[in-house]
N, C-alpha and C positions, 0 to 999 in steps of 0.2 A: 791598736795603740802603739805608739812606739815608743821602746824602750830610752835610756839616758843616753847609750850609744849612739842611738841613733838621731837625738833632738842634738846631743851633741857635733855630730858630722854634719849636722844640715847647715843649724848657727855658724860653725867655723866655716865653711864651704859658701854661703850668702855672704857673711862681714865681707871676707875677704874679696868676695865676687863687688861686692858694695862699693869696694874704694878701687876699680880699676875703670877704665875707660874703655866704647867701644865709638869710635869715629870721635871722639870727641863728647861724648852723651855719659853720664853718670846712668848705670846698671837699675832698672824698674822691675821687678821679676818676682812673682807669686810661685812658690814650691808647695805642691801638697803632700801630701805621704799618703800614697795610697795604689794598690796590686792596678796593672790594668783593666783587668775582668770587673773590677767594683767602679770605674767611668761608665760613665754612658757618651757614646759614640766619640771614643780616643782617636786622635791622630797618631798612630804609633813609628817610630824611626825605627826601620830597618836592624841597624846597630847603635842597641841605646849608649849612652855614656856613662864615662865613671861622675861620676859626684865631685865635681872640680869650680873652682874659682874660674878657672879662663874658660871652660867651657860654658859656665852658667851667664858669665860677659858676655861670650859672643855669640848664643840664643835668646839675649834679651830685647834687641831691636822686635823682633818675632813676636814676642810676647808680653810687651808693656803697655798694652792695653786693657782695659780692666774686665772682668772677667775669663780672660785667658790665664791658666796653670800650665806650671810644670809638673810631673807626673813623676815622684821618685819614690819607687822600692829596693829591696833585696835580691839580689842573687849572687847565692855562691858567698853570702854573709856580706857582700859588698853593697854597697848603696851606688843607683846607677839611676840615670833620667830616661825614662825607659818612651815620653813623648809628652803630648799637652791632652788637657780636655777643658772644656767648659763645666761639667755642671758633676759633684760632687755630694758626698753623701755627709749626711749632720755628724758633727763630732771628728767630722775629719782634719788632722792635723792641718795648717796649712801656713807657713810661712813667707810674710812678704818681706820685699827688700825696696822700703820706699825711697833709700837717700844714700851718700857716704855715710856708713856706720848707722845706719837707723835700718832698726827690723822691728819687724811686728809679727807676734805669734795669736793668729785668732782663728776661730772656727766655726761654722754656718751653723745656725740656729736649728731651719729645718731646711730639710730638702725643698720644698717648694720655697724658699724664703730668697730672698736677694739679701736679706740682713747678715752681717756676723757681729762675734762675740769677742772682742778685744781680750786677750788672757797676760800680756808680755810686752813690753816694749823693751826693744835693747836700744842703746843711743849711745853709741863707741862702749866706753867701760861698765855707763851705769846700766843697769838693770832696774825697772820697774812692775813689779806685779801688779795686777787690778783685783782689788777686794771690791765685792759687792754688801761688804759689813760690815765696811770702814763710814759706813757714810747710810744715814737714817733717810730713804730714797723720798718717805712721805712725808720729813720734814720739807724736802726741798722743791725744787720748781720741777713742772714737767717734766722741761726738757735733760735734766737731770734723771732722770724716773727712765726714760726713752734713752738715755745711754747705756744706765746700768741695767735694765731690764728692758733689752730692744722686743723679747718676746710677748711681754704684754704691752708693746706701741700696737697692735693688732695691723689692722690692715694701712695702705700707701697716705689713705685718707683722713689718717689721725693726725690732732693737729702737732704733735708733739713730733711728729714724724719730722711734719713740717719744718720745726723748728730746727732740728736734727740737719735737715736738708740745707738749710739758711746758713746753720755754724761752721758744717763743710765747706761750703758754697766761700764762704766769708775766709774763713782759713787759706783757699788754694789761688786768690787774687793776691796775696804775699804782699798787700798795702797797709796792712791791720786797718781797725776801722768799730764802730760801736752801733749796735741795734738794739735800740729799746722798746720794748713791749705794752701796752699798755690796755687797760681795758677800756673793750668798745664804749663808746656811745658818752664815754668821761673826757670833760674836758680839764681837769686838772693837774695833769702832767704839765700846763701851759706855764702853769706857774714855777716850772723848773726849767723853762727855756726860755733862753733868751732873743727879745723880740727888737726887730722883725727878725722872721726865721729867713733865713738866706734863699731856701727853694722848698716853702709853702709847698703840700699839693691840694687843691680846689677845686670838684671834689675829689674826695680820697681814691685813690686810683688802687682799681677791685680788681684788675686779672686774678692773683694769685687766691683771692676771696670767692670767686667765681666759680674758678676752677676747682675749690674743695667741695662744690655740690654737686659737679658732673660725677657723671660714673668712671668709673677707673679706666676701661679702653677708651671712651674720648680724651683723657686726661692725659697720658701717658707719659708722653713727650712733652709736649706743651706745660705742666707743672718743671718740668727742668731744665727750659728755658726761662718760665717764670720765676722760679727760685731766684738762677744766676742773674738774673737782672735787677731784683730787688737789693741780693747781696753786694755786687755791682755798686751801689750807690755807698755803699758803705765805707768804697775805697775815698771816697770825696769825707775832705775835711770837716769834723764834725759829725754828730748822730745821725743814722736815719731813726726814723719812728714809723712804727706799724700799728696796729689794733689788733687783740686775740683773735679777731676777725678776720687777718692779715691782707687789712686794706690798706697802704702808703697814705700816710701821712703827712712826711717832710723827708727830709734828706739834707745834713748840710747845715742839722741845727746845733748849737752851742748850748751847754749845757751849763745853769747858773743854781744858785743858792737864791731861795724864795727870802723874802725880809722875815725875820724874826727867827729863822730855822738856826739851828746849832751847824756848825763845821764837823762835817763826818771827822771822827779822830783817832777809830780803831775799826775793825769787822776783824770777822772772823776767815781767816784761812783754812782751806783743807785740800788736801787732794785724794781721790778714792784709790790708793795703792799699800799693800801691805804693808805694817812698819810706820806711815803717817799717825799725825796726832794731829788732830786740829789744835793752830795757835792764834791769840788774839794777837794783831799787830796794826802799824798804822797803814795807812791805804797806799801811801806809796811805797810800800816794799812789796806789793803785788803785783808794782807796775808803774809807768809814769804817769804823765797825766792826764790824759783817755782813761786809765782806771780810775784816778782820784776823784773826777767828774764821774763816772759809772758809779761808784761806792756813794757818793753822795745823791746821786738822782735815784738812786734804791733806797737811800736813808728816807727820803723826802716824798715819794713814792711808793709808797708801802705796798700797792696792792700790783705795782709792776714788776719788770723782768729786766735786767742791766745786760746785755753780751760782749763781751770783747776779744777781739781778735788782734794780738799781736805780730807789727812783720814776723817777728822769729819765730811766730808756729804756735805759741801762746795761746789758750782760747780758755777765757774766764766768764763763770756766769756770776752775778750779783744780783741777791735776793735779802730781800726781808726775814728774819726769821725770828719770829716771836718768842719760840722758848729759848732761844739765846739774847733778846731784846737789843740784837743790832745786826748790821747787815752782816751778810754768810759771803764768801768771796770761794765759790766750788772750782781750780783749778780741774778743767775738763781733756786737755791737750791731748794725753794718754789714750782715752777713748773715742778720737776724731779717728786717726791715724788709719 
């Protein structure tokens, strides 16, 4: 565990690494906290470093690939990057540096697990903690469930995993973009799009549906190609639509108000960080209007799933949520990162 000292020397030592330049590249760099003897099979540097901003710059080309760490302990009371490892023990510190001024403090679920556990986001001044009691997981959708409790998403092949996969996915294309959910085999959702849909798909186009009944070695790869191509379409103006199936749909559809249905006119906000209070307000102060369209096709859509991805990094689910009797708008951004 490491002490205040020491989460405090990491923080200053990554911010500052955060906003400098190396060839021209903003700094990408995972630091874990952890003795060399507890890696399994370490790359070790000869003569480690001290714990510095320009050093941690100009080892990130090296290391900005994901699953690669930097490796920093103690000696001699000092904090020093003693080399890299890949694969790390549960509960281990581990700090990333995904942008200028944006860190992220999380830590691997289990040792066999590819998953981590979001604990911190810094973002220049502010500070946000992730509560997993700020927010009632079984009121809300899945894929909610699968952020704050990645431990029971169980295996690659859950579909909440999926879902998980898609938000990411949707997030790092930096187009924003909207994915709605729907259930299989219901054609009702038609009545909230507007027809004709721009790019129909006839029929519904099954790779990514396919692929969650193989077994996980033929899957492997090929599910993270399929992903990125489904999310992919997201960047095109307009919703795509999937089925809990997740067979393609559409892509590229326009999102309307059925006749007779009421004008979404508030939901509920929330975000799962300490200190939040969920507030009612109106839809567009969640977001423009790709959210205003999402809050109303989840009004109108009761038994669907709304997603939105903001260019700025934004990633909003919109659900139905009966013991509030109007849609839930879960600010999720925190727990992508």
């Amino acid at each position: 565990m490491p002490d205040a000292r020491a989460i405090e020397a990491l923080v200053d030592a990554a911010f500052w690494a955060s906003l400098q330049r190396e060839e021209g590249y903003a700094p990408e760099i995972s630091l874990a906290f952890l003795p060399p003897e507890r890696a399994v099979r370490p790359m070790l540097l000869a003569a480690p470093l001290p714990l510095g901003p320009r050093a941690l710059a100009r080892l990130a080309p090296a290391v900005e690939r994901p699953g690669i760490h930097l490796g920093v302990w103690r000696r001699d009371r000092e904090l020093e990057v003693w080399g890299t490892t890949r694969a790390i023990p549960s509960f281990c510190f581990v700090l990333e540096v995904l942008g200028p001024g944006l860190l992220v403090v999380k830590h691997r679920i289990h040792e066999d697990s590819g998953k981590f556990r979001n604990v911190a986001v810094f973002e220049g001044e502010q500070v946000k903690l992730v509560s997993r009691q700020a927010v009632d997981v079984w009121q809300g959708p899945d894929l909610l469930r699968a952020l704050l409790e990645p431990e029971s998403s169980g295996a690659l092949d859950d579909g909440a995993d999926v879902l998980l996969r898609l938000a990411v996915s949707m997030r790092a294309h930096r187009r924003g973009g909207a994915l709605l959910v729907v259930p299989d085999g219901s054609q009702t959702w038609r009545e909230s799009i507007v027809r004709p849909i721009a790019y129909a798909v006839e029929p519904p186009y099954s790779e990514l549906a396919d692929l969650m009944d193989e077994s996980h070695e033929e899957r492997q790869f090929a599910l993270a190609r399929a992903v990125d191509a489904i999310a992919g379409l997201t960047a095109v103006d307009g919703a795509t639509l999937i089925s809990d199936r997740y067979e393609l749909l559409a892509f590229g559809a326009k999102i309307g108000r059925p006749d007779g249905r009421t004008r979404v006119e508030r939901v509920v906000l929330s975000e799962p960080i300490e200190g939040d209070s969920p507030a009612v307000v109106a839809p567009l102060q969640v977001g423009g209007t790709r959210h205003n369209s999402a809050a109303q096709f989840a009004q109108d859509q009761q038994d669907a799933l709304a997603t939105v991805a903001s260019q700025d990094g934004r990633f909003t689910l919109f659900a139905w949520s009966p013991r509030e009797g109007m849609v839930h708008a879960h600010r999720v951004e925190t727990l992508l990162l």
